[in-house]
Each structure stands twice: as C-alpha cells, then as structure tokens.
C-alpha positions in Angstrom: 2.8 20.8 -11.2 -0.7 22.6 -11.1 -2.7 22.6 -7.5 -4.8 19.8 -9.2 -2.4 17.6 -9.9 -0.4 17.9 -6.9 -3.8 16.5 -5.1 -4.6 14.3 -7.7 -1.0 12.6 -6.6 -1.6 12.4 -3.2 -5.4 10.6 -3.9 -3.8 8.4 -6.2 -1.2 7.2 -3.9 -3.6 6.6 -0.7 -6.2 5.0 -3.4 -3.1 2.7 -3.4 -3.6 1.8 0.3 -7.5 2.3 0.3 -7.7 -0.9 -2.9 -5.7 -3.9 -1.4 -6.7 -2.6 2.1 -10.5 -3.3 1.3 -10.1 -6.9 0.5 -8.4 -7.4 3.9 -11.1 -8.4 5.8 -12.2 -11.3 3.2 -9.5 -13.1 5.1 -9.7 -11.1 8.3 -13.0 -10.3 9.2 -11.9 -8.0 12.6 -10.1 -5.7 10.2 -12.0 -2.5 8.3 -10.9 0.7 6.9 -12.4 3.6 9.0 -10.7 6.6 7.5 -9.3 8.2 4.4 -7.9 11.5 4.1 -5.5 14.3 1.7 -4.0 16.8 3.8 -2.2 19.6 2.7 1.2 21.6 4.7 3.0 23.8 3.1 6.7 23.2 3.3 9.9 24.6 2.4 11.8 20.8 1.3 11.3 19.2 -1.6 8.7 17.2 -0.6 5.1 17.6 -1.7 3.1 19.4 0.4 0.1 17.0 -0.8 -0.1 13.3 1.1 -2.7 12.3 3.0 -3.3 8.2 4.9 -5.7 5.2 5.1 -6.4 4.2 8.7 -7.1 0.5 9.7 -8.6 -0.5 12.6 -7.8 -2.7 14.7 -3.9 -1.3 14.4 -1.4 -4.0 14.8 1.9 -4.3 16.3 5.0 -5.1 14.0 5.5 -8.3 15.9 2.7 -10.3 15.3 2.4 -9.0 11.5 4.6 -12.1 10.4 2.8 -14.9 12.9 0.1 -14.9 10.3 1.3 -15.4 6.1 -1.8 -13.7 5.0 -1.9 -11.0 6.5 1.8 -10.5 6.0 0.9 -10.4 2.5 -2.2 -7.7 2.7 0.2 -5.5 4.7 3.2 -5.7 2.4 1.1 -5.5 -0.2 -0.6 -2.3 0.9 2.5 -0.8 1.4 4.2 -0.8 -1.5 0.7 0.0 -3.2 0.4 3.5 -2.5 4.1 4.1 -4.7 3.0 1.5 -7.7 -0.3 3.8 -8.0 1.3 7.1 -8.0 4.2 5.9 -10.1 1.9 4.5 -12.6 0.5 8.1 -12.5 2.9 10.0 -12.7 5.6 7.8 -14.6 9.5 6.8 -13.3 10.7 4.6 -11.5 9.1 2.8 -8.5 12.1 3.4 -5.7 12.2 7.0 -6.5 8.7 7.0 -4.5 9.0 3.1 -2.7 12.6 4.0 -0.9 15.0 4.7 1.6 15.5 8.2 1.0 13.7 10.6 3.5 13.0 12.8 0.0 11.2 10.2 -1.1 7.1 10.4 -0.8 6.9 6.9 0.0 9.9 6.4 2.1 7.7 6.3 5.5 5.8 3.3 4.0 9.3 1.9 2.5 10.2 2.1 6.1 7.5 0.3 7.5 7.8 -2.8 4.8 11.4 -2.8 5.9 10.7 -3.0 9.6 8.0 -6.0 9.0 11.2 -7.6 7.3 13.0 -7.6 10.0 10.7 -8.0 12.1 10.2 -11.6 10.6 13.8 -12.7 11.9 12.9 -11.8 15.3 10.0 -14.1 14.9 12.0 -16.8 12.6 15.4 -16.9 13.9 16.6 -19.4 10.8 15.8 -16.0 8.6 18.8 -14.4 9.4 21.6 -13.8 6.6 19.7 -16.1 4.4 19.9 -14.5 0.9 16.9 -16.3 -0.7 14.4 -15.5 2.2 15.0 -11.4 1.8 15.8 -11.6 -2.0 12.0 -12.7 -2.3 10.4 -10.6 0.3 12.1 -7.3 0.2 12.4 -7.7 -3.6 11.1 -10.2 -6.3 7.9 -9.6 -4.0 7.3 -6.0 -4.5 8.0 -6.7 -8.3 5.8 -9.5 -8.6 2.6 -7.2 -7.0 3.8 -3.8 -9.2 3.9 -6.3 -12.7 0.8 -7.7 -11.9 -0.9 -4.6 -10.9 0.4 -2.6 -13.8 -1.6 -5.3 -16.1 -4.9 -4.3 -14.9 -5.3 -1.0 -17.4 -9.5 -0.9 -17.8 -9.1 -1.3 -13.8 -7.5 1.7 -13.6 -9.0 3.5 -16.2 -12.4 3.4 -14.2 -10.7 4.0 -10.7 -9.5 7.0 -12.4 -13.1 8.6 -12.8 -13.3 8.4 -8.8 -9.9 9.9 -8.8 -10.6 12.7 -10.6 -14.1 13.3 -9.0 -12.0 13.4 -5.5 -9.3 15.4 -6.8 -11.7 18.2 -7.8 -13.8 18.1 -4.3 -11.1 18.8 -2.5 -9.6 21.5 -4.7 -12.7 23.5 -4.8 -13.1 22.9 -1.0 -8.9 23.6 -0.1 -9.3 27.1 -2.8 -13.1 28.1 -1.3 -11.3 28.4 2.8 -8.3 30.6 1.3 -5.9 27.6 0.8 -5.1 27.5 4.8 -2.1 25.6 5.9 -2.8 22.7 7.3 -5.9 21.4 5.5 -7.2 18.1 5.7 -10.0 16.4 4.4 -11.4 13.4 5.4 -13.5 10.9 4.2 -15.0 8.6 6.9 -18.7 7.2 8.3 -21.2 7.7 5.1 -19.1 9.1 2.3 -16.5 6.6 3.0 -18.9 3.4 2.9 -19.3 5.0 -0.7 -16.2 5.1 -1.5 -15.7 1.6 -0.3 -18.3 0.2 -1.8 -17.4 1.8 -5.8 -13.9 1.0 -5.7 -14.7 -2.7 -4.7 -17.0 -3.0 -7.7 -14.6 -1.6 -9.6 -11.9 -3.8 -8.1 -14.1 -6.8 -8.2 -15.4 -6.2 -12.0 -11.8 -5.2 -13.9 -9.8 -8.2 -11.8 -8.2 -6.1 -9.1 -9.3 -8.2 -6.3 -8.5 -11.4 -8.3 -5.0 -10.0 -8.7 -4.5 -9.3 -5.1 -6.0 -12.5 -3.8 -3.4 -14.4 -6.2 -0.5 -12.2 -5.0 -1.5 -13.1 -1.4 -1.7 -16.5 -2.2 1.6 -16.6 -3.8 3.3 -15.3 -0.4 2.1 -17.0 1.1 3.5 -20.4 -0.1 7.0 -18.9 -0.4 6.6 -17.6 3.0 5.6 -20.8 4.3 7.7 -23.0 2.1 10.6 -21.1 3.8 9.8 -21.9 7.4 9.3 -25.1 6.3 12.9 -25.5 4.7 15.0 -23.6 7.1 13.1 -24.1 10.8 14.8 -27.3 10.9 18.7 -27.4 9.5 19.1 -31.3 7.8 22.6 -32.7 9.2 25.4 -32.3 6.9 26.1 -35.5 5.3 29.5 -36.7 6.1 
C-alpha cells in the first residue's frame, strides 16, 4: 500500500468516528468534538503505522454510558463506525478490522464496545446470561448500523472529496519534515469547525444523519423494551 493510501485509511476510519460523533450533541447538547487527528509511528508488527483518534469532550466513564439509551447508542454506534468506514474502503470483512484480535486496527475500539457491554450488566443485573439481550447488542446491532450505512453510496461519494483533500495535506506535510517518526497532525479550533461544519452538510444532505438518528432510535426501543421485560421476572405459573 502506497504512503497515500496508507493515510487515506487511517482518515477514513476516524471520519468514521468524526460522522456519528457530530450528531451527538442534537441529543446531548454538553457533548462536542474538540479534536481530530492522523498520526503516524513507525513499527515493526503488522499493524499500520497510520491511525489517528476523535476526542470528545466531556469524556465519560464506562459506567454511566448505559444509564442513558441514547447515548448508548451514539457511543456504540461511533465505535463500530470507524471499521464500517475503512472496511467499506478498503473491502473484507468487517471483524477483520471491528475485533478481538490485538492485530486488528480496530480491536482497541472492539474493546471498548465490548466493555460498554458489560458494563450494562453491572448496571442491569437481569442482563446477565440472557442470550437475546447480547445477541442484539453485541451483534444484530452492529449489523443493523454497517447495512444501513453501507446504503448511503452518493453520501460517501462526496465525503470522499474531503477524504482525499485530507489525505493529500498530510502527505505533503508528513514528506515536506523528512517523514519523522512520530508525526501527528491535528485538526482542532478553526480548521476543525470546517471540517465539522462540511461533513454535516454532507451528512445532513445524502441522509447520513437521517440514518444515524433512526439507528439510535431503534436501540433504543430494544434497549428499553429489554429492561422493561426482564427488570421484573413474572412468577412461573404453576
């Protein structure tokens, strides 16, 4: 893979993060993106070299993620977003970015989707060993939000122009300082308000955030249709 396209990677995958993570604060106003950034170190694994993050502010502890359905749903959404983007980039299959093993460019986010998981049992006793609970979360959940993505081609034809235009910055910028290891750039204040600002028109005009605020929706119901069903166990009927 050429240096460009080992960036472009690592922009598509946080453009994961960066999309669902701007329509956050529609439901939770406290919440804003504050920094994006590709950084570069060179290794001697198999893992890229290329990855980068999307920071959130105010950060959030595990524990009170699953108090509140909604923003359960923003968080495993944005998780699992960074993989669907890069996989639909790249091609394969989803858990060979979106898994367990530590070779895997997603596992760190795989990892924190799993801990919200089980984090949910600690807040929802009743959730423990019930099949249908973590069938839907852990699984038919992160199907449901890659299908419905994956639908939304003219969205990501047009993402793809910013894509591109932030691949090639930071290529000329990483080859112009002599390729130094590490390297970060980081788009934040200004340039990031930009940023912002074009991918939610994109998002808003191609039916990205009409996707996202339908896939929240939908957790949200299952989520709560669950505590509902198992908080209280009926008596068995004699």
């Amino acid at each position: 893979m050429s240096l460009y396209e080992e960036i472009k990677r690592a922009v598509w995958h946080e453009m994961g993060h960066l999309c669902i993570d701007i329509i956050k604060p529609t439901h939770h106003i406290d919440y804003a993106v504050k920094e994006f950034c590709i950084k570069y170190r060179q290794r001697r694994d198999d893992l890229p070299s290329w990855g980068g993050f999307v920071k959130m502010l105010p950060s959030i502890k595990y524990l009170e993620i699953p108090k509140d359905s909604s923003f359960m749903a923003y968080s495993l959404m944005s998780l699992c977003g960074g993989c669907i983007f890069e996989t639909r980039h790249l091609g394969g299959d989803l858990k060979d970015c979106f898994g367990q093993d530590l070779k895997s460019v997603g596992s760190g986010d795989w990892r924190a989707y799993k801990g919200i998981v089980s984090t949910s049992s600690r807040i929802h006793p009743y959730f423990r060993g019930n099949k249908e609970v973590f069938q839907f979360i852990e699984f038919d959940y992160v199907k449901l939000v890659q299908d419905e993505i994956l639908k939304l081609t003219y969205f990501f034809k047009e993402l793809e122009k910013i894509v591109n235009k932030i691949s090639s910055e930071i290529e000329k910028d990483f080859s112009s300082k002599g390729k130094p290891s590490p390297y970060s750039l980081l788009i934040d204040n200004e340039k990031l308000e930009k940023l912002i600002t074009e991918a939610a028109e994109i998002s808003e005009k191609y039916g990205f955030t009409e996707t996202i605020s339908a896939l929240r929706e939908r957790f949200m119901e299952e989520y709560e249709s669950f505590i509902e069903k198992y908080k209280d166990p009926k008596p068995e009927s004699d």
